[in-house]
C-alpha positions as CSV (number, residue, x, y, z in Angstrom):
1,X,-60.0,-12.5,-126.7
2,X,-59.8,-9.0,-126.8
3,X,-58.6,-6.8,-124.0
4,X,-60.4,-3.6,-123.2
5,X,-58.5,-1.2,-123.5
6,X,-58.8,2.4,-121.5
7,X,-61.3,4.1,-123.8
8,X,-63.6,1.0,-123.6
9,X,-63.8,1.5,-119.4
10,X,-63.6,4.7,-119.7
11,X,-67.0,4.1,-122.0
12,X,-68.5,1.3,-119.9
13,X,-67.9,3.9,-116.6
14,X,-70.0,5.9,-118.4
15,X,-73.2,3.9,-119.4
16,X,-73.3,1.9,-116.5
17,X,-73.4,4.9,-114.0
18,X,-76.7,5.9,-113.5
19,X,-76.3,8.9,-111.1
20,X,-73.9,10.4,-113.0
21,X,-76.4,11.9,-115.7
22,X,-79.0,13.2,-114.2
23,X,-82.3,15.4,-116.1
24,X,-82.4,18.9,-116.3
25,X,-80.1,19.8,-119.0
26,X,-76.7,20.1,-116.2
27,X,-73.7,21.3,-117.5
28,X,-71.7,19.1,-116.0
29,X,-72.1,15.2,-114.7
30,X,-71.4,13.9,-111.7
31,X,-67.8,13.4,-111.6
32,X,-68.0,11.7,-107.7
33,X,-70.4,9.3,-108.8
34,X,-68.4,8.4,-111.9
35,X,-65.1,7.8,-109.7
36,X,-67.3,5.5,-107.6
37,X,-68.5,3.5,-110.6
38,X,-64.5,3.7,-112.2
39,X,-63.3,2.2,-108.6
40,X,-66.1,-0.1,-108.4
41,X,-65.0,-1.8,-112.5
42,X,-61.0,-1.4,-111.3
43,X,-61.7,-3.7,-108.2
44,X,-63.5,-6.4,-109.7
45,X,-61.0,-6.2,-112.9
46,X,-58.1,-6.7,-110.2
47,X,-59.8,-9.8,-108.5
48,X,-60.5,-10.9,-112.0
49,X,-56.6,-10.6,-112.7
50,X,-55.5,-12.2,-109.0
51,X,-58.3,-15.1,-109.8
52,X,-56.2,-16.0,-112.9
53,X,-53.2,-15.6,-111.4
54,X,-54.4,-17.4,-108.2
55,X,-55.7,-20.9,-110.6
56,X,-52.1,-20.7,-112.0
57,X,-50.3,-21.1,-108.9
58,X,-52.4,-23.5,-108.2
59,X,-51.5,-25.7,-111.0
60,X,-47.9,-25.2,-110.9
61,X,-47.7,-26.2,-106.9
62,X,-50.0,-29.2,-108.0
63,X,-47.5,-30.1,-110.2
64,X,-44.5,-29.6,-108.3
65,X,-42.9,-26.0,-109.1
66,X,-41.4,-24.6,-105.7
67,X,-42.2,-21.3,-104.6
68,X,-38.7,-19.9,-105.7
69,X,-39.9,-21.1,-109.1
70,X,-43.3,-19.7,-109.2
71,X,-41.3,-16.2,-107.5
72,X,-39.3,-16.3,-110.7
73,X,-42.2,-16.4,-113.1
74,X,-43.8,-13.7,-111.2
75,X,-40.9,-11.6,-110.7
76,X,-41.1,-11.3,-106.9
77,X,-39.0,-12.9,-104.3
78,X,-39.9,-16.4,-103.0
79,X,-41.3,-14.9,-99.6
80,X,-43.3,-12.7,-101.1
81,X,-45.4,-15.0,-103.4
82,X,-45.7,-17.8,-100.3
83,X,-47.4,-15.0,-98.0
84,X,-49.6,-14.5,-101.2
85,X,-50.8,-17.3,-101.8
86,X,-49.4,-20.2,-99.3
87,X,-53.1,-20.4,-97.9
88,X,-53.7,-24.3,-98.5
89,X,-57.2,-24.5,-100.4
90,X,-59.6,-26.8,-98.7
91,X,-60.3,-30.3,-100.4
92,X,-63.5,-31.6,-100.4
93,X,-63.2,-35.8,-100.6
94,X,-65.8,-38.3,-101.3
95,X,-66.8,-38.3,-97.9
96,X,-67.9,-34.6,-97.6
97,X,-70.6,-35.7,-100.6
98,X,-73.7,-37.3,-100.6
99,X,-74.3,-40.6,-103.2
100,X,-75.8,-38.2,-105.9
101,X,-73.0,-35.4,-105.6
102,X,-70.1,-38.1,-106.1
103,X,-71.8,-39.8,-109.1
104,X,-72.2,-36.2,-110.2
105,X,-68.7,-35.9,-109.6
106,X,-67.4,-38.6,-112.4
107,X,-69.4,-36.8,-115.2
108,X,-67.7,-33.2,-114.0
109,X,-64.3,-35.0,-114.2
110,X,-65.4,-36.8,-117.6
111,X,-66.6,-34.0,-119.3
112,X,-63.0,-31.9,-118.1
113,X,-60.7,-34.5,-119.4
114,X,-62.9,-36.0,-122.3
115,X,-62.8,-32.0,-123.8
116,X,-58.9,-32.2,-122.7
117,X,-59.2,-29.5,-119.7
118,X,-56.3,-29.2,-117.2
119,X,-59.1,-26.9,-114.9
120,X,-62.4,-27.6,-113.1
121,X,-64.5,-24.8,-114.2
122,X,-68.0,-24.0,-113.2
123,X,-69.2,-25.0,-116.6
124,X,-67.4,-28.8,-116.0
125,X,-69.7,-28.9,-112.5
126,X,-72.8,-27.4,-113.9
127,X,-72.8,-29.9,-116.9
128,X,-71.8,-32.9,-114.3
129,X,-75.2,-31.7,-111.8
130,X,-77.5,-31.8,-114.9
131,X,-75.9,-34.9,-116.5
132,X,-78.8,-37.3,-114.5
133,X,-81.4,-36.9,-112.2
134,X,-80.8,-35.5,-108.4
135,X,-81.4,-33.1,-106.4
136,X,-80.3,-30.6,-108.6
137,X,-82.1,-31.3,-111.5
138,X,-84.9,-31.8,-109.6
139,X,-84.9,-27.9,-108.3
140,X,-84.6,-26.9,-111.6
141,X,-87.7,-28.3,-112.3
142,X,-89.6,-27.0,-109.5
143,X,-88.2,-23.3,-111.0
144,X,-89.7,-24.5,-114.0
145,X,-86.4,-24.8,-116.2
146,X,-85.6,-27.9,-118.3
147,X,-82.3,-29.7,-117.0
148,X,-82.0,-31.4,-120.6
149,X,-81.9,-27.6,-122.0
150,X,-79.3,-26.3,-119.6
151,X,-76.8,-29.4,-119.9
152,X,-77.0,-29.0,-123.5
153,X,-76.4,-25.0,-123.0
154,X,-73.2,-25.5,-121.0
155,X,-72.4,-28.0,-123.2
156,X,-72.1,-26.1,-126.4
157,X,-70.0,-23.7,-123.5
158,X,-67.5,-26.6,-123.3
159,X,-64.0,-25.8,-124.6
160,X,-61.4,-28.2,-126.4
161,X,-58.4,-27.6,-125.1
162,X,-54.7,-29.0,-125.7
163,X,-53.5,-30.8,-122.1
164,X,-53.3,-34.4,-121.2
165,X,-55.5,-36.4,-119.3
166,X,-54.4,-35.9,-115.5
167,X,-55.3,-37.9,-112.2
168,X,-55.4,-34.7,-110.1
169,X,-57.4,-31.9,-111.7
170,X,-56.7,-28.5,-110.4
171,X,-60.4,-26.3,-109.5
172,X,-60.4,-22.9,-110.7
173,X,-61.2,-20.1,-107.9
174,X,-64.6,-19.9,-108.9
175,X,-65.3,-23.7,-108.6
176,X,-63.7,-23.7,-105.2
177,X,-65.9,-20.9,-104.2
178,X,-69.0,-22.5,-105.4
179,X,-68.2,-25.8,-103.3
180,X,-67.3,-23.8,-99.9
181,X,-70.9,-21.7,-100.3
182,X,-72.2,-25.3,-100.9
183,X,-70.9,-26.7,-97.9
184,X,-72.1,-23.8,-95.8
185,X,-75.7,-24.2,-97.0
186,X,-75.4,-28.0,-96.4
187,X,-74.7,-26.8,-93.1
188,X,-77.3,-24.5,-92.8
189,X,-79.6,-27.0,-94.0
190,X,-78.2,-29.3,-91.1
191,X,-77.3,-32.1,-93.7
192,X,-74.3,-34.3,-93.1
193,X,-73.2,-34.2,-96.9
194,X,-72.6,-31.8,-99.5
195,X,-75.8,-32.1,-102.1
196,X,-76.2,-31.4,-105.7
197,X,-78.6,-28.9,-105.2
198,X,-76.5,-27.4,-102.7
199,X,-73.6,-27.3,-105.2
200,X,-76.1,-25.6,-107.9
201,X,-77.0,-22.7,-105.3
202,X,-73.5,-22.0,-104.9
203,X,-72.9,-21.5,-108.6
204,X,-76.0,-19.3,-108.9
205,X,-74.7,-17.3,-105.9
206,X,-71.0,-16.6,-107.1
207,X,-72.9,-14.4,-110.1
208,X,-69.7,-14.8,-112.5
209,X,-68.2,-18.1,-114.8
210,X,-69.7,-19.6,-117.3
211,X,-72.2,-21.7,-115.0
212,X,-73.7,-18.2,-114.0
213,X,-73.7,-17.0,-117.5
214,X,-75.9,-20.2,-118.4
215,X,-78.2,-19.8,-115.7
216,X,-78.5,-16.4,-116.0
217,X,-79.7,-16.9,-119.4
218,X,-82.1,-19.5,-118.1
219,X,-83.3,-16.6,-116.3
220,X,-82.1,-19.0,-113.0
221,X,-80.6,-16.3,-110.2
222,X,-79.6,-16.8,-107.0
223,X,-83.1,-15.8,-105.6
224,X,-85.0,-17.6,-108.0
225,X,-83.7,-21.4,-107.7
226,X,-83.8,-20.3,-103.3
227,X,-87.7,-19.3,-103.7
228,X,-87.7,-22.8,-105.9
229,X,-85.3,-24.7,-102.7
230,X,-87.7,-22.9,-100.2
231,X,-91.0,-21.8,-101.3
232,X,-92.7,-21.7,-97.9
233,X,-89.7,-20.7,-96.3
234,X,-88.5,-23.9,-94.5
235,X,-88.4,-27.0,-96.2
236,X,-87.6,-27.7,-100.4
237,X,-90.5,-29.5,-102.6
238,X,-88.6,-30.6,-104.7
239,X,-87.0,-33.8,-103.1
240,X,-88.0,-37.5,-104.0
């Protein structure tokens, strides 16, 4: 992978600002509304950069690293990386899922360690929803998508990498945010489990990771599979 470098921002701030151009043959653009647009790119390149950081932590307290350890690797002292990151992530067991999402489950964990992944990304989950039928699979049907397409589209998105099998599996952020937006629409929904099609909505919501990317292609947003959960604004079609 290649980095961007500063001429390639630089070049992106440009195109993608829209207000910065505007008709009339101006002399000069709008330099406000291109600082807006550089700040805009520099944030979501720094949460990019703390994500990767963040899953990497993760792995190595997983593991067993201490926090002077992980301080050392970071150059910063052990108190400062703890108040960084010493938030424990929530785990979602078996329990929190219903029937479908936990069979769901052993194909997301099959597919990770089968292609020799020490992560759960979003492209592990969206392959394990669209692995069988459920409630996921069945509301991309009703939004007129083929779930045979899709899980061979994040298939071919699958990875080999170099690591061992392992019991414990560390999420990336991503994954973890797609299950917590999951569990709060299971909520909404007043259901007492976590559902596959709860799970797929929060993939389409986060809007970034490879899952996204594959839906997006689909042409499946975020607005388009929740018209598809919710056409006449209370209750889904698309279950059995």
């Amino acid at each position: 992978m290649t980095i961007p470098d500063l001429d390639d921002l630089i070049a992106e701030v440009d195109r993608t600002c829209a207000t910065a151009h505007r008709p009339g043959g101006q002399e000069q653009p709008d330099w406000l509304a291109l600082l807006t647009t550089a700040a805009d790119l520099a944030g979501r390149l720094q949460a990019l950069a703390d994500d990767l950081v963040e899953d990497y932590v993760e792995h190595c307290r997983m593991h067993g690293c201490s926090w002077a350890d992980i301080g050392t690797a970071l150059g910063v002292t052990r108190q400062a990386v703890q108040q960084r990151f010493h938030a424990p992530h929530k785990r979602y067991g078996p329990e929190t899922m219903s029937e479908e999402l936990r069979q769901a489950m052993t194909h997301v964990k099959r597919a990770a360690v089968q292609h020799r992944n020490n992560y759960i990304g979003t492209e592990h989950l969206l392959w394990g929803l669209t692995a069988e039928d459920n409630s996921a699979t069945r509301l991309l049907s009703a939004a007129d998508a083929s779930p045979e397409t899709l899980h061979r589209a994040v298939g071919d998105r699958l990875s080999m990498g170099a690591s061992q099998a392992a019991e414990r599996i560390a999420w990336t952020p991503y994954s973890r945010k797609a299950i917590a937006l999951a569990e709060e629409l299971s909520e909404e929904a007043g259901s007492a489990h976590i559902e596959c099609d709860h799970l797929l909505l929060g993939l389409a919501r986060i809007g970034r990771g490879v899952a996204a990317a594959v839906l997006d292609e689909a042409g499946l947003s975020a607005e388009t599979l929740s018209a598809a959960a919710n056409p006449a604004g209370d209750q889904a079609t698309y279950a059995p």
